[in-house]
N, C-alpha and C positions, 0 to 999 in steps of 0.2 A: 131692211136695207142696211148693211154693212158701210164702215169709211174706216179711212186708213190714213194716217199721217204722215207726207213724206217729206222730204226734205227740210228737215229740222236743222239748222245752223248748229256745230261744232263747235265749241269750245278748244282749246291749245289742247288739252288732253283726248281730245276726241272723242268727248261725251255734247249729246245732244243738250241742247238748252232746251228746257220747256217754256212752251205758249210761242215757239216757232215751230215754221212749218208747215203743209197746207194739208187740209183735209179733204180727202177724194171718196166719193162713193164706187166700192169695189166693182159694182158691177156698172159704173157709168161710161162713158167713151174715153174718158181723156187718162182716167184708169188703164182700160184695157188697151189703149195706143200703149201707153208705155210697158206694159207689162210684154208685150210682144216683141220690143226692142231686147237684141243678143247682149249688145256693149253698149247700153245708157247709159250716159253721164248725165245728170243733172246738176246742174247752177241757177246761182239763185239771185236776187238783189235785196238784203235784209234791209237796207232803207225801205224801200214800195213793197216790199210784203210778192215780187212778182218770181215766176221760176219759169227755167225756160230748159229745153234740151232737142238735139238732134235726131231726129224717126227718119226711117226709111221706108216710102211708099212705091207701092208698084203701080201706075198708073195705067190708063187703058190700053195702051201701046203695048205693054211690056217693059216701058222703061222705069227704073230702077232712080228714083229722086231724091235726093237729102233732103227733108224739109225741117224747119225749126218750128219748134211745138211753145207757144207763149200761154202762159198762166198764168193773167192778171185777178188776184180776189176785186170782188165787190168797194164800191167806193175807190177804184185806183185812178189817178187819171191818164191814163196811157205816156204812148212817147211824147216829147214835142213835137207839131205838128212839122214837116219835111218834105224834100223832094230827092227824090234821086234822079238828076240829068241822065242816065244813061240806061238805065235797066228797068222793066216793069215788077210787081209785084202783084201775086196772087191770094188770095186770104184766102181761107175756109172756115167758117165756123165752126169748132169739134162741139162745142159743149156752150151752153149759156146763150146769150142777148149780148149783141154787139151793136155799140154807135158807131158806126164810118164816116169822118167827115173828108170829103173829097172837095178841095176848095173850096166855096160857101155851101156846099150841099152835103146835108145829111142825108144817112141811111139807116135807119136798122135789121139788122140783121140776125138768126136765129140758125141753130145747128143743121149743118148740112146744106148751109148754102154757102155760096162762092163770090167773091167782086175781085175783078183783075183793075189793078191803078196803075195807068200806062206812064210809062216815063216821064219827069216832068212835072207831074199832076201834085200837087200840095195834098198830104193826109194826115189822119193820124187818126186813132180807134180807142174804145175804154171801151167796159164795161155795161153795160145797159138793165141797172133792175138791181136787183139785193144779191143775185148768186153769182159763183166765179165765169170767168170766162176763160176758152181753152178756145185758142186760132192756129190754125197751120202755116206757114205764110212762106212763100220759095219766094226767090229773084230770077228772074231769064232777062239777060244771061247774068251769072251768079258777079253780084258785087261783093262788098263786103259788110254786110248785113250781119256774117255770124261773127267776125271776128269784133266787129262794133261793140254788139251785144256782150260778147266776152270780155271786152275789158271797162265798159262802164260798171257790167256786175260785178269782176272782178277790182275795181278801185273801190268798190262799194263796201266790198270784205275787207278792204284794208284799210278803212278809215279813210279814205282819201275823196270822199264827198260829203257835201254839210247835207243839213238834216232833210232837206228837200231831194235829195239823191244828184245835186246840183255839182260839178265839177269849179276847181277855184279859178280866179281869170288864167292863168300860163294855161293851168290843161284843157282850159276850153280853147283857148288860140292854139295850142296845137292840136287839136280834133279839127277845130275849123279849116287852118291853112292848110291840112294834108291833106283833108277828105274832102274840099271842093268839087273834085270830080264825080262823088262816089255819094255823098251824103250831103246837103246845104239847109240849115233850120231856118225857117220863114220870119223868127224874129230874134235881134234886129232883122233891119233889111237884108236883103243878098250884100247891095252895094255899100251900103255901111261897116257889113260884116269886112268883106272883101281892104276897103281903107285901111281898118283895124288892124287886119291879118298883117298887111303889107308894114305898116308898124313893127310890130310887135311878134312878129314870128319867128326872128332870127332869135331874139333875146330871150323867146322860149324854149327853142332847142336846146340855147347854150346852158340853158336850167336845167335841162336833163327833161322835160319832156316830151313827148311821144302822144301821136294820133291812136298807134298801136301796140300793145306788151303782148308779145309772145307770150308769156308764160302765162298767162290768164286763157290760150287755147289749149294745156296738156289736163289730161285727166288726172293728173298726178295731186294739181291744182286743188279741185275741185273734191277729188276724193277725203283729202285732210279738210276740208272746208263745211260739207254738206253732206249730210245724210243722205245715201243711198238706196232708190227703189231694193228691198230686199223680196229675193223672188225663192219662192220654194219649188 
């Protein structure tokens, strides 16, 4: 069994840094999803060690679905746990052992299964076991899950979270107060958060920051950033 190292973090001259990176066995699933991909971008978050990119799957129907492909190694501890008030999410297991926690209830889970967490519903997933985990996970109807993900990775490449891959208080109050509708983290409380926001959110803007940077979704981004699946 063959493996191949991809997304190796870039240095300013656009050489790879060694001992980043993640290693995929060639002939395993989360390999060949991506190799099947026309125009993959991969990004990545060099704090957590996790990589993420956009696939495109054909589903039973015929229809034609964006999905985001997450690449947490071994030992990670996933997202903070969250809800989204308006839109469900789907998981899939591609590759490895999954913990799901869905409010107080755990699940594990193993490749090629599925769990839908309907609206509302408090989650959050990791890892389960010694090997990586690769999830497929859509929104119906599509929130803003991928541009989320693009700019926490993306402040991550740019020094702009401490060692815990944590954001500092203004860019957390402006994630918070713009994404109520769309994203809300279970701790603090909603209602405590909510206080805060009211606070402390104008004084954020006026600091320049943002729930969301554009420039963290163009592959223009990414490509000077991250080593790219190279396909023969």
């Amino acid at each position: 069994m063959s493996t191949q190292v991809i997304g190796r973090t870039l240095d300013k001259t656009g050489k790879p840094i060694e001992g980043t990176g993640v290693a995929l066995s060639t002939d395993g699933a989360t390999f060949q999803l991506l190799l099947k991909e026309k125009e993959l971008v991969l990004f990545s978050n060099p704090i957590t060690g996790e990589y993420a990119a956009e696939v495109h799957i054909t589903e039973g129907n015929g229809e034609v679905v964006i999905k985001g492909l997450g690449i947490l190694p071994a030992g990670a501890s996933g997202p903070p746990k969250h809800i989204h008030p308006t839109y469900e999410e789907e998981f899939e297991v591609v590759e490895g052992e999954a913990l799901f926690i869905l409010n107080k209830d755990q699940k594990i889970m193993h490749a090629g299964e599925k769990i839908v967490v309907p609206a509302g519903v408090a989650h959050t997933f990791k890892p389960h076991g010694d090997s990586l985990l690769s999830v497929l996970v859509v929104a119906r109807p599509a929130g803003k899950l991928n541009e989320v993900v693009h700019t926490i990775f993306g402040l991550a490449h740019e020094g702009k979270l401490d060692k815990k891959g944590q954001p500092n208080f203004w860019q957390g109050i402006a994630f918070g107060s713009e994404l109520m509708d769309d994203t809300v983290f279970t701790s603090p409380p909603p209602g405590v958060q909510k206080f805060v926001f009211k606070l402390f959110a104008a004084k954020a803007k006026r600091k320049g920051y943002k729930a969301l940077y554009p420039e963290y979704m163009k592959p223009d981004f990414w490509n000077k950033r991250v080593e790219q699946l190279k396909k023969e």
